[in-house]
C-alpha positions as CSV (number, residue, x, y, z in Angstrom):
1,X,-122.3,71.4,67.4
2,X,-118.7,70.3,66.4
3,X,-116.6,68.3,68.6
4,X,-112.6,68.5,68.0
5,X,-110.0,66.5,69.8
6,X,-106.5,67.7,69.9
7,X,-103.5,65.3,71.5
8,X,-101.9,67.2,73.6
9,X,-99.0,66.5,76.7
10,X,-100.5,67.4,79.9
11,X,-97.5,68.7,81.2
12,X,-97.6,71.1,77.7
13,X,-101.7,72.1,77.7
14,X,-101.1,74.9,79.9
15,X,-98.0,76.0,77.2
16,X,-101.0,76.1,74.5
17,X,-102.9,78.6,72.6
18,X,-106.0,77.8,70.6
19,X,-106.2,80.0,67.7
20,X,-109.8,79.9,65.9
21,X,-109.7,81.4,62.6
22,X,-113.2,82.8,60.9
23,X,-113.0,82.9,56.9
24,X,-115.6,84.1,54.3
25,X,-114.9,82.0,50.9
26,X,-116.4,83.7,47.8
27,X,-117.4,82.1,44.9
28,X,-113.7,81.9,43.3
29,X,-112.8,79.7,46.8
30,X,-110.6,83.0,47.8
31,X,-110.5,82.7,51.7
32,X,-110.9,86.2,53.2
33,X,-110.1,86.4,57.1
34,X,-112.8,87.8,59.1
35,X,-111.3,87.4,62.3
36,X,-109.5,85.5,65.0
37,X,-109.5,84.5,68.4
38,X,-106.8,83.4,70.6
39,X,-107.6,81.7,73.6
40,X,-104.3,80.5,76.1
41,X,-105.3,77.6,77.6
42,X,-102.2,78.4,80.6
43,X,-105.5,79.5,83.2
44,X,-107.7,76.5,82.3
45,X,-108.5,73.6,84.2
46,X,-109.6,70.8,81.2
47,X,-110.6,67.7,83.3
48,X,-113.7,65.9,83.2
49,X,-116.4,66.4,80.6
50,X,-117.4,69.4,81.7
51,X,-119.1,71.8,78.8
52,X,-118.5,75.6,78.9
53,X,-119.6,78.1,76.4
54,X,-117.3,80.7,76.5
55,X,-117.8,84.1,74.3
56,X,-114.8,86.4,72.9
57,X,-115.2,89.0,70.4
58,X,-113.2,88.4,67.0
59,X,-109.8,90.4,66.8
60,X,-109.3,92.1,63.1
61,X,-105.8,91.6,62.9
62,X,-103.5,88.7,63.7
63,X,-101.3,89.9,66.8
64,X,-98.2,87.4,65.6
65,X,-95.4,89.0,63.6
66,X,-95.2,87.9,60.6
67,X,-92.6,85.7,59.2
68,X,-89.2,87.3,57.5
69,X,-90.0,84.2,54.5
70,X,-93.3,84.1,54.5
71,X,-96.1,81.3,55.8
72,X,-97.2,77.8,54.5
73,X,-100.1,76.3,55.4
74,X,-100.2,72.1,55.9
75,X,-102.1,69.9,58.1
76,X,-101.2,66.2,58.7
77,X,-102.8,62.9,59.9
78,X,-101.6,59.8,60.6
79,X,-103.9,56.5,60.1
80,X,-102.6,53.8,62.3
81,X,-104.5,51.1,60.6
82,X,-103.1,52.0,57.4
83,X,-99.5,53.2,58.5
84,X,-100.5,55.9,56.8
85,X,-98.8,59.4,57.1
86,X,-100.4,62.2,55.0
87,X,-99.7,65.8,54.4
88,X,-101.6,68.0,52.7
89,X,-99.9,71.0,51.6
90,X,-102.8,73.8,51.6
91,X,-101.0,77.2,50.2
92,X,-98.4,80.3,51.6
93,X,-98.9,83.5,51.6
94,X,-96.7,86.1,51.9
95,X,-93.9,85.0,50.1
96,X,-90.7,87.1,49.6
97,X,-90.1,85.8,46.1
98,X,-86.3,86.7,44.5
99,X,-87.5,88.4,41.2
100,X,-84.6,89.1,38.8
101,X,-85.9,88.6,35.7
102,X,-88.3,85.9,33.7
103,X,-90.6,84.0,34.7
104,X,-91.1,82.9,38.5
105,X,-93.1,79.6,39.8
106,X,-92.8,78.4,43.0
107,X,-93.5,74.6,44.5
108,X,-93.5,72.9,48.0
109,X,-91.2,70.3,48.1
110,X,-92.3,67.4,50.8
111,X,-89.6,64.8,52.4
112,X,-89.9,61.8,54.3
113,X,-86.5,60.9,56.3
114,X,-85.8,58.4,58.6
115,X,-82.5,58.7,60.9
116,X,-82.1,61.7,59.1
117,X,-81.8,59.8,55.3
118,X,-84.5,60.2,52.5
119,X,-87.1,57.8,52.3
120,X,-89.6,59.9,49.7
121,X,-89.3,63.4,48.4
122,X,-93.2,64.5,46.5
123,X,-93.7,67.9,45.1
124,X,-96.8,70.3,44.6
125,X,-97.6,71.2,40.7
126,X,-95.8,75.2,40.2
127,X,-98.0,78.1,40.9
128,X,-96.6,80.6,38.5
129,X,-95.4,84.0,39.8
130,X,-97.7,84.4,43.2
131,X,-96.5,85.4,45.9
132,X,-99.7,83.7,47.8
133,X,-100.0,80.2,45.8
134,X,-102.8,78.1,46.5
135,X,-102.1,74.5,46.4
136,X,-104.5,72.0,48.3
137,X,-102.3,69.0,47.1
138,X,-102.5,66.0,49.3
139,X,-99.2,63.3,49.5
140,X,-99.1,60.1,51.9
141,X,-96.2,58.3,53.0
142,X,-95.9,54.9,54.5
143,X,-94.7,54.8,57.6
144,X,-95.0,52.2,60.4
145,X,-95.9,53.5,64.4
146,X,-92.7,52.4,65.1
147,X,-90.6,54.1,63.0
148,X,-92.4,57.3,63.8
149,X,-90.3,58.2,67.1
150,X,-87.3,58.9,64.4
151,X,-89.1,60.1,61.7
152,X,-89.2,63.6,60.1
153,X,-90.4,65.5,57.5
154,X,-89.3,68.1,55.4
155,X,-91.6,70.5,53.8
156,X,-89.2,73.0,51.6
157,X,-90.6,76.0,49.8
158,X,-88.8,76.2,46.2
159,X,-88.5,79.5,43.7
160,X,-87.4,78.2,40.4
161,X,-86.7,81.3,37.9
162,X,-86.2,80.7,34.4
163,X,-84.2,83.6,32.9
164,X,-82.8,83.7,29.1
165,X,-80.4,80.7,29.2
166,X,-80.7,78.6,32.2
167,X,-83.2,78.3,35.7
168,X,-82.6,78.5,38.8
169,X,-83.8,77.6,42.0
170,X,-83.7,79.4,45.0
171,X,-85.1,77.6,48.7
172,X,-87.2,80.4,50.3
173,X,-87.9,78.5,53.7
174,X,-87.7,75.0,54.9
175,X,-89.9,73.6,57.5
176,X,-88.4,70.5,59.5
177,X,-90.7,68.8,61.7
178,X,-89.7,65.4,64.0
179,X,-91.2,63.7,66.8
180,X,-90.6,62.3,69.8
């Protein structure tokens, strides 16, 4: 008996899909999906307290495309007391890696900006030659509630590839997130 509270618009709850993800974790913490279920909130009418128990039956396979780059998976919080903004970069999967030749490692690469300038850059610790890297590195930034409204944060996937003579880095995606 969990209880999870989600802020969301109420002019965008009915734009919303919850997406409940079931894993089995082995011994070796490898996460292995055993199903999903969506559930659109567009039909639902979410006033009061009222408690529901609504059953679905788990879907195998995701039903979203995946993504041409691959996926990263973050969460972030944001402690008001503490002006406290922290990400925690969990892993990809599903990375295209550019392979030429030597040896490949690849890093998330968080930035803070403010009005679009760099307040902080923090990176993961490489993950050599995976294409699904696990990470579960956590970074906080300070950052005031007010200065939250033009804030936004980078969270850049990097490929460095260190050949004979020189390496070189190559961005697979960028994620750029602001609110307001």
């Amino acid at each position: 008996d969990e209880h999870f509270i989600f802020q969301v618009s109420s002019k965008t709850v009915t734009q919303r899909v919850l997406k409940f993800s079931i894993y089995h974790v082995d011994r070796q913490r490898k996460h292995q999906l055993l199903g999903q279920v969506l559930f659109p909130l567009k039909n639902e009418t979410l006033v009061g307290d009222c408690r529901r128990v609504i059953w679905r039956d788990l879907e195998a396979e995701s039903l979203e495309p995946p993504s041409e780059f691959g996926d990263l998976q973050f969460c972030l919080s944001y402690n008001d007391y503490l002006s406290r903004l922290t990400v925690v970069v969990l892993r990809a999967r599903g990375l295209r890696l550019q392979e030429d030749r030597g040896i490949v490692s690849v890093f998330v690469k968080v930035s803070l900006m403010n009005h679009n300038k760099f307040v902080k850059c923090k990176k993961t610790s490489a993950v050599l030659g995976s294409i699904n890297p696990v990470y579960n590195e956590t970074f906080s930034f300070k950052a005031d509630a007010t200065e939250l409204d033009t804030a936004s944060l980078s969270l850049t996937v990097v490929q460095n590839m260190e050949g004979d003579k020189q390496a070189t880095t190559v961005e697979l995606f960028l994620f750029h997130l602001t609110s307001g």
